[in-house]
N, C-alpha and C positions, 0 to 999 in steps of 0.2 A: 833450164826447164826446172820450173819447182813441184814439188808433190809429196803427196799425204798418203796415213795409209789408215783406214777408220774400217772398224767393224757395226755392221747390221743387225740390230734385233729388233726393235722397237721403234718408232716412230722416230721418239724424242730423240732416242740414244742412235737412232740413223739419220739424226739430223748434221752428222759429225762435228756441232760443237766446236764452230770454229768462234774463234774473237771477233764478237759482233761490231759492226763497220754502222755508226750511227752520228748523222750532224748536227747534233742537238745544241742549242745556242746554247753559249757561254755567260755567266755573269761576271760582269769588269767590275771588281772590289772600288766598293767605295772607301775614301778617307773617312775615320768617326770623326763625330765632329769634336770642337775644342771643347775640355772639361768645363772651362771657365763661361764657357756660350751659355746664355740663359735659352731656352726650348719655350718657343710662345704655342701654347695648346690651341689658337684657334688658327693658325696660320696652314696653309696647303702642305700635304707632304709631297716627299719626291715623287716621280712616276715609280711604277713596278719595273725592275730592270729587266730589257729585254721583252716585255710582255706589248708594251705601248700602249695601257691602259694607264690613266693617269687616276689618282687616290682621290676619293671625293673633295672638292671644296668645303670644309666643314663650315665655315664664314657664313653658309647661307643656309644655315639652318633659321627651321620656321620660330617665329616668335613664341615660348612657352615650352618649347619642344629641348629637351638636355640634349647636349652637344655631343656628349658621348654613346646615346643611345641612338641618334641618327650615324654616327659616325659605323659602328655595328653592323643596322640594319643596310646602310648603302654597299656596305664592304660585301655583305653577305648576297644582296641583288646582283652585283655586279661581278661577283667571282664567279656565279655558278658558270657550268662551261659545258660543250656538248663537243663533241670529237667525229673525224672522217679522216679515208683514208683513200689517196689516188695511188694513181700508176699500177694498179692491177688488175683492171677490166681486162679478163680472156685471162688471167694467169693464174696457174693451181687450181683446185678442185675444190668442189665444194667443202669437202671435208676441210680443208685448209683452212677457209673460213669459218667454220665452225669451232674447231679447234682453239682460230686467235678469239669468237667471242668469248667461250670458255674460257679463257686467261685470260685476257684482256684488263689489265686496271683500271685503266679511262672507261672501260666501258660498264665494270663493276660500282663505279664509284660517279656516274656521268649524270648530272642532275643536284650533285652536291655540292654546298660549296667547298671552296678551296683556295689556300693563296698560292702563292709563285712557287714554292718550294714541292711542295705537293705537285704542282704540274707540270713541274723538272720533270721529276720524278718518277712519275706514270708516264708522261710520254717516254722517257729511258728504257724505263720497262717493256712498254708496247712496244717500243722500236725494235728493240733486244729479241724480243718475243715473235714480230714480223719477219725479222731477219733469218730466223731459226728455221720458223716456218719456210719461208722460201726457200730455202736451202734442203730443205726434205724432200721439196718440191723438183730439186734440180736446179734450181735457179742460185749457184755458187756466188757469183757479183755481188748479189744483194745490196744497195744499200737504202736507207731511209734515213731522212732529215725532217726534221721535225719546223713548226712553228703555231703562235699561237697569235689569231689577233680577234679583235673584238670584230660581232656581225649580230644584228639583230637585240640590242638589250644584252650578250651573255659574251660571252670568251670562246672559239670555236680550238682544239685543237688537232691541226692537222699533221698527219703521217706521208708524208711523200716519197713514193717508192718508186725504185730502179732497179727491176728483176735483176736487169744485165741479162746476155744470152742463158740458152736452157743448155745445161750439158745433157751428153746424150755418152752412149757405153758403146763403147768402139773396138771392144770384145768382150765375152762371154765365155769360162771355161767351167766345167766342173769335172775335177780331176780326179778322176779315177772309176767315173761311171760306166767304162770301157770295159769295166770287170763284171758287167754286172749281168751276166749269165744269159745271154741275149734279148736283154730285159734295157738297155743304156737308152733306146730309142724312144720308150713309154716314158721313163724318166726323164730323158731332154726333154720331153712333148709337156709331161706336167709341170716342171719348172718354168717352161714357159718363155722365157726373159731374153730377148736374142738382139744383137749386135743394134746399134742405132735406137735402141727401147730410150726411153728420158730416167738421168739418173735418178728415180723417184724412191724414197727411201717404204713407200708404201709397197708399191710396186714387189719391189726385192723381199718387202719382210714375205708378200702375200707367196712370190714366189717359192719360199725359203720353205715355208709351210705346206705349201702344196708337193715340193719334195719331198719330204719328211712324211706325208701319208701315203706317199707313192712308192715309196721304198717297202714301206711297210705291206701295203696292199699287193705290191709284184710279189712278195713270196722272201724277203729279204729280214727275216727274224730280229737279226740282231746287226742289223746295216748301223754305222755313226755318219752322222752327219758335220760337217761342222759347220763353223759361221760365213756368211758370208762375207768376204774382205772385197773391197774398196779402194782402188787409187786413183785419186781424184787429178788429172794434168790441168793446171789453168792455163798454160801458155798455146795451148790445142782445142781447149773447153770438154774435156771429153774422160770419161774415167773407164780404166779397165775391170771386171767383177771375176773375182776365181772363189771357188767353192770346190770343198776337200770332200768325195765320196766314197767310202771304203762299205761296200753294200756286203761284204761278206760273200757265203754259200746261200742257192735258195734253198730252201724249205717246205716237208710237208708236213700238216696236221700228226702227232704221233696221240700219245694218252692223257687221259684231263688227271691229274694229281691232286689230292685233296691230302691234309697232314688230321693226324686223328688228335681227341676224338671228333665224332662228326654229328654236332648237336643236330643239326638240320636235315639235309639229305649227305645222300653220298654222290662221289664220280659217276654212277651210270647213272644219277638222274640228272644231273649236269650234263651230262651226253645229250640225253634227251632233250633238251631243252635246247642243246646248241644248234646253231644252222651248219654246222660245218661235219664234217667228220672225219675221221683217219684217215688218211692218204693222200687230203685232198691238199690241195695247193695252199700254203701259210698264207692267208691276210690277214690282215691286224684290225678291220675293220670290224671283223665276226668278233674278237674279242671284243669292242667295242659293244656292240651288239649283246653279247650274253652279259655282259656287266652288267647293261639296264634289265634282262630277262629276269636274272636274278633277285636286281633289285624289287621288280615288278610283282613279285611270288608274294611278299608281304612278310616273308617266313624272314629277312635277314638286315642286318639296321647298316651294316657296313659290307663292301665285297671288296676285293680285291683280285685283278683277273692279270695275268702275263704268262709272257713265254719264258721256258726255260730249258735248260738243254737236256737232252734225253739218253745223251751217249752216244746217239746214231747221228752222225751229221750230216745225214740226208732228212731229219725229222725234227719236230719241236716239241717237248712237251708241252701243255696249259697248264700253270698250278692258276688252283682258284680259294683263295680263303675267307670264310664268308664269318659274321658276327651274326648270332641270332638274335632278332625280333623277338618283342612280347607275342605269341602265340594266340593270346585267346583276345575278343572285339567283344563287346557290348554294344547294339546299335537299337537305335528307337527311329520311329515316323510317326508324323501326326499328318491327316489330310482330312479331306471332305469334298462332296461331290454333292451336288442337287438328285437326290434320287440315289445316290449311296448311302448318304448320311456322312455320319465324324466315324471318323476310323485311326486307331490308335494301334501301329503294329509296336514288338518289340523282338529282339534275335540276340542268343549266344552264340557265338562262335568259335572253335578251337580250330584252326587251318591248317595243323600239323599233329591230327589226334593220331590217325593210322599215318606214316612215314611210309613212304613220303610224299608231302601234299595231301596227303588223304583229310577233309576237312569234312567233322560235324557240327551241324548248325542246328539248334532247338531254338521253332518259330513259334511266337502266337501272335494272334489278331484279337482285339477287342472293340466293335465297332455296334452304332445299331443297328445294321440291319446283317451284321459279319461277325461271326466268331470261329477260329481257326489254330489249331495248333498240326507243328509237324514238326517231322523228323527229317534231315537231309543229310546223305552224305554225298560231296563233291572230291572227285580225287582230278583236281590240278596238272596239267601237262602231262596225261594220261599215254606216257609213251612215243610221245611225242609233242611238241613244242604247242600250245594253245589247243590242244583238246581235251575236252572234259569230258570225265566221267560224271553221271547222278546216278544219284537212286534215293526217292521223297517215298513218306508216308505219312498222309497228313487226313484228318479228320476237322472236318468244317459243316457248320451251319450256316447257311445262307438266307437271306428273306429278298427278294426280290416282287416289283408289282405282276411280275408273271409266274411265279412259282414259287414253292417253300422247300428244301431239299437238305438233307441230311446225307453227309456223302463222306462214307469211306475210299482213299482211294490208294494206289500201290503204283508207282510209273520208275521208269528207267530208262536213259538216250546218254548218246556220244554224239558230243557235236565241236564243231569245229569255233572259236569262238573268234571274236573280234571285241576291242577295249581302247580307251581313248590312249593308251602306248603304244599300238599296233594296231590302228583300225586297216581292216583287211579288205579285200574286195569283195570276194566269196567267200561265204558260212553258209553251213548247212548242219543238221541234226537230224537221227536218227532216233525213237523212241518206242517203246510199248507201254503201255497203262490199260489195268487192269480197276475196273469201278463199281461199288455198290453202294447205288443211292436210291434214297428213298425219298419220293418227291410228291407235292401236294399241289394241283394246279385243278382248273375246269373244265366239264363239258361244255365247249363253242356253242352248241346250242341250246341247250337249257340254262347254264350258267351256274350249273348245278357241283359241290364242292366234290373231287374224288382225292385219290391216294393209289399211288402206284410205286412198285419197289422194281427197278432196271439195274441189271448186269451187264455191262461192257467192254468190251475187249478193243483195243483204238490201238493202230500202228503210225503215231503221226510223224511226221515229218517235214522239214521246210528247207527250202534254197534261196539266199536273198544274192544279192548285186548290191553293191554299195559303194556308188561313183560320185557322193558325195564328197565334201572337204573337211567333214570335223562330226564325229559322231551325236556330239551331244548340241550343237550350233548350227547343225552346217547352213553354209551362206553358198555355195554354186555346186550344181551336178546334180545328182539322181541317183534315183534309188528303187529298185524293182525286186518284187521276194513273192514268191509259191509256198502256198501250206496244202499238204494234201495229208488226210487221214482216214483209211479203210477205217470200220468198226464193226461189229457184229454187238449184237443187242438181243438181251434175253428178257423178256417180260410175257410169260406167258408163253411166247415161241420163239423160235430165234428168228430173226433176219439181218441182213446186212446193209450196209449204205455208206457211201463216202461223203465226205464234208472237204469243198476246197474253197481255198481261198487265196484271191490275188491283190497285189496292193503295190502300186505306183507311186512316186513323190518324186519332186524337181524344184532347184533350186538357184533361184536368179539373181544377184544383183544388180541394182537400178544403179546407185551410185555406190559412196561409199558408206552412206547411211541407211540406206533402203536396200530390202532384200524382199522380192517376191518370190513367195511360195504356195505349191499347187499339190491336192492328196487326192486316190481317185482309187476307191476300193469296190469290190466286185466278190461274189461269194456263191455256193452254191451245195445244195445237199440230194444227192439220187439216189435214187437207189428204193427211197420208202417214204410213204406221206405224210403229211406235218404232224398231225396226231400221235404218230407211231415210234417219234423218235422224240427223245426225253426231253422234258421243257428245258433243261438245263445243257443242253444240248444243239440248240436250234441256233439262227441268227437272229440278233437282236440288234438296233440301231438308235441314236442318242446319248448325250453323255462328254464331258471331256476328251476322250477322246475316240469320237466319233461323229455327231454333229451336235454341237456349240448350241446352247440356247433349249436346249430340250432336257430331261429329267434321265436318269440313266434308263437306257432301256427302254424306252417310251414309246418311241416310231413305230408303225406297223398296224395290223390287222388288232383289234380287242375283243375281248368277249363281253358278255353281257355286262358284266360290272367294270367295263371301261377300264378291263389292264390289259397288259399288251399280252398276247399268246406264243409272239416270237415268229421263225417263217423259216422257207426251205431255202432264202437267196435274197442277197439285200446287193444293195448299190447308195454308191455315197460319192460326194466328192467335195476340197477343203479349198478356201482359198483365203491370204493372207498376204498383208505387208507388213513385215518386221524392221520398224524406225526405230533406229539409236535416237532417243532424246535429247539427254544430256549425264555425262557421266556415264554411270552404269545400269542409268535406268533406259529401257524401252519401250514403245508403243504398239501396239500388235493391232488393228482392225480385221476382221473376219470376216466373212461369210461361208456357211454350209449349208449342203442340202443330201438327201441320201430319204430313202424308204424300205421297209421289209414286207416281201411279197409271199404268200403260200406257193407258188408254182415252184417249179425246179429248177428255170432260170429268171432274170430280174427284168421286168417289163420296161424298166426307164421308164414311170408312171407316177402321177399322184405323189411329187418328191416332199417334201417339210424342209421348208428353208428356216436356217437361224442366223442373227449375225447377232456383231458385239464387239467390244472392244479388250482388249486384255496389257495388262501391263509386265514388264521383264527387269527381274532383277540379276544382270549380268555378275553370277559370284566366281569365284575359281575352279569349280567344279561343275559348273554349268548353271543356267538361266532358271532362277525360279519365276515358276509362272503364277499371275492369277487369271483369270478369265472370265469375262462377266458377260453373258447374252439374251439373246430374248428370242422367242418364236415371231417368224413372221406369219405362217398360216397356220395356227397353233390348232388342236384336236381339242374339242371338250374335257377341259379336264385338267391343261397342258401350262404348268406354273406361269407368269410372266417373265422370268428372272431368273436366272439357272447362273451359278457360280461352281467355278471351278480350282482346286488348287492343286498345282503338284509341283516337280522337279524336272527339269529338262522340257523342250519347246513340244507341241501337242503332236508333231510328225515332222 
């Protein structure tokens, strides 16, 4: 009985690199010929040894035409060669084949020509290279012989393969997983790998792996693992696999360690941030997890996360040591809207002004019908892992076809967030804002110009649903969110009235290039009548994102001089097919329709349809859009042409 004994990491190196078994014809040495033999240059030369191509006739070159230039061009016709390979329909895996075309030299070089030497050569290789692979496969026997004969005009060179039986593993042990704190059963289960498995070196790495996070994740801190070993029987066909597991003691959560000083945060906002906490059960997977957290903050250019021992051997500590980040961002935007105008914002920001995470942001807007500056501060993982604190005060001019307003304003909410690293299911926000603006709109019935200055008090808040697949893209699932906001309103006398607002989207794939998508929004204000509650305050309909092909704002009831007034309650709904083109560009066709009614709920009446076509430039941060539409039952008044630019898909 003969046998081997090979270790497992890697494909290659679990191919165990045995001495490749290949029949590749031989060339029988010619005698040179005699010094004293004259060489007549128009006479046939030998055949190619082994190949069974014989060397052009040069004799019968055309009249006018050099001898040695036809002599070239025939060699060069007749050498090129194209290559196949039998004997392994049903055997190995795709990956297997993938693998040989990636190496592959015949196939690297297959269209070119070549003489004999050269085609030794490469088939030696490919063989060598077939072999190996089979053998990762399970397929020990292996062999391949080669040959090459002429078919069609070229040289074909064939690989002919003989798996030989598939060895299979005729035990399975991993020694010492018995210790592992009544934990041995979860880690046989994730290993996976059991008696009669085919000895496939993919197989074992993927098993090896799956250990190794299993260890980690049962609560096994400082578990070693070692390699997989390998003994391969050919007189049986069959190898045996042992693997060494010394899991140690399990482990719980003890305290997050940080070495001073501590440019960034410290250990209890690390806490905060992590999903775990003291006492609970060691996985290694959470560490995983707060390494990207961390990274995610902006605040640290390098982290480094592990366990370490904490003196109690029932606990682990976390050291975490992090490199600070450039702190402070300069960011700018350019956009434009049909009925916004060009708008040109700009932001500083320091993300670590107040520690920790505490970030101020100085905003301005410079646009035509927009100008705005403020003040924000955001404090980051507010206590807990993705919620935020604000508090803005921001001072802006606005010019809209329905109003002119001048608006001081002071707001503050905690909400829960979600971001393309952790897009979440549920988010929700809590808020108050406090407003005085001073606003220039008309009387509906005369058309006559007034001015009015409203005090506000707004509790908003919203709960969305996001069963979507990709925040900034998504291509299948849905998405459903609630805005509701009491307010009380001071102009003259107080009254009250709430503003809600519901909004649906769903997202389908046709194939693999086609994605249909559907928007369907719904709004409502009670409480007090259109008049009574601030223009700048009202529902308004039209716009990029709202309905395509219409001016911002535009939809709805007008006064005398043909702008819009706004209303108590609108309805709308979006429809589109997002075709991948070519590359990273796409096609978006549209259609919307949606209107704004004075009553308190939406009459489904009288809707404004727009469509259009829009294009997509799929970047790494998501889809810039452009969008270009037109009215179908456009209002007096109502551009033909309505273009749109922004970042990310319109819903």
């Amino acid at each position: 009985m003969s046998a081997f004994v090979r270790r497992h990491s890697v494909w290659a190196a679990a191919s165990l690199a045995l001495t490749p078994l290949s029949a590749v014809a031989q060339e029988t040495p010619q005698p040179p010929p005699a010094a004293q033999d004259a060489l007549d240059p128009t006479s046939p030369m030998a055949p190619l040894p082994d190949l069974g191509v014989e060397w052009p006739d040069l004799s019968k070159a055309p009249a006018g035409q050099d001898v040695v230039s036809q002599e070239r061009a025939e060699v060069a016709t007749e050498i090129r060669y194209d290559y196949r390979i039998t004997g392994i329909d049903g055997v190995g895996s795709p990956l297997m084949r993938q693998r040989f075309d990636a190496g592959s030299t015949l196939r690297a070089n297959r269209g070119e020509p070549a003489n004999a030497a050269q085609l030794d050569r490469r088939a030696r290789e490919d063989a060598e290279l077939l072999t190996t692979l089979l053998r990762s496969e399970g397929y020990y026997d292996a062999q391949i012989a080669t040959r090459v004969e002429p078919q069609a005009g070229k040289l074909i060179v064939t690989l002919e393969a003989e798996p030989g039986p598939l060895y299979r593993l005729s035990d399975v042990t991993l020694a010492g997983v018995e210790r592992a704190d009544g934990k041995a059963g979860a880690l046989t289960k994730a290993f996976g790998l059991e008696k009669d498995a085919p000895v496939n070196s993919d197989a074992i790495a993927a098993a090896d792996a799956r250990l190794r996070t299993a260890v980690g994740e049962e609560g096994f801190a400082f578990a070693k693992v070692g390699e997989p070993e390998i003994v391969v029987d050919h007189a049986t066909q069959t190898a045996t696999l042992v693997q060494n597991v010394e899991p140690g003691t399990l482990r719980r959560f003890g305290k997050i360690v940080m070495p001073e000083p501590r440019p960034v945060f410290g250990p209890k906002h690390v806490q905060d941030i992590a999903r775990f906490k003291p006492g609970q059960e060691y996985d290694a997977s959470a560490l995983d997890d707060l390494r990207r957290a961390l990274v995610q903050t902006g605040l640290v250019s390098t982290v480094k996360v592990e366990p370490v021992e904490s003196g109690d051997p029932s606990t682990v500590d976390v050291a975490v040591n992090v490199e600070p980040a450039p702190p402070r961002t300069i960011a700018g935007e350019l956009g434009y809207g049909t009925g916004e105008g060009a708008r040109a914002e700009v932001s500083w920001t320091h993300r670590n002004f107040f520690r920790p995470e505490g970030a101020i942001t100085l905003r301005g807007v410079l646009g035509t019908r927009e100008q705005l500056g403020s003040i924000v501060f955001r404090r980051n993982n507010f206590h807990e892992r993705d919620r935020i604190l604000t508090a803005q005060l921001t001072a802006a001019h606005l010019e809209r076809d329905a109003y002119e307003a001048d608006t001081l304003s002071l707001m503050g909410s905690i909400e829960r967030q979600t971001n393309i690293f952790f897009q979440k299911a549920w988010v929700w926000s809590l808020g108050a804002e406090l407003v005085a603006s001073d606003e220039r709109d008309v009387i509906v019935s005369t058309g006559q110009p007034r001015r009015r200055t409203y005090f506000i008090g707004a509790l908003p808040s919203n709960l969305t649903y996001d069963g979507s697949d990709d925040l900034l893209n998504p291509t299948r699932g849905f998405r459903l969110g609630a805005r509701i906001s009491p307010e009380l309103s001071l102009v003259g006398k107080a009254f009250g009235y709430a503003r809600i607002q519901l909004d649906g989207s769903m997202y389908q794939p046709v194939n693999d290039r086609v994605v249909v998508a559907g928007r369907v929004r719904l709004g409502t204000i009670g409480g007090a009548p259109r008049d009574a509650v601030a223009p700048s305050r009202r529902f308004y309909a039209g716009g990029g994102a709202s309905v395509r092909g219409y001016g911002y704002q535009s939809i709805g009831p007008r006064d005398p001089n043909n702008d819009p007034i706004g209303g108590r309650s609108l309805a709308e709904f979006s429809l589109e097919a997002r075709v991948k083109a070519f590359g990273n560009f796409g096609v978006v066709p549209f259609f919307d329709g949606g209107n704004i009614y004075t009553s308190a709920l939406p009459k489904f009446s009288g809707f404004r349809y727009g469509a259009g076509v829009g294009v997509r430039y799929y970047s790494n941060f998501g889809p810039i859009r452009v969008d270009v539409g037109t009215p179908i039952n456009p209002q007096p008044g109502d551009a033909r042409i309505a273009v749109y630019v922004s970042l990310g898909q319109a819903f």
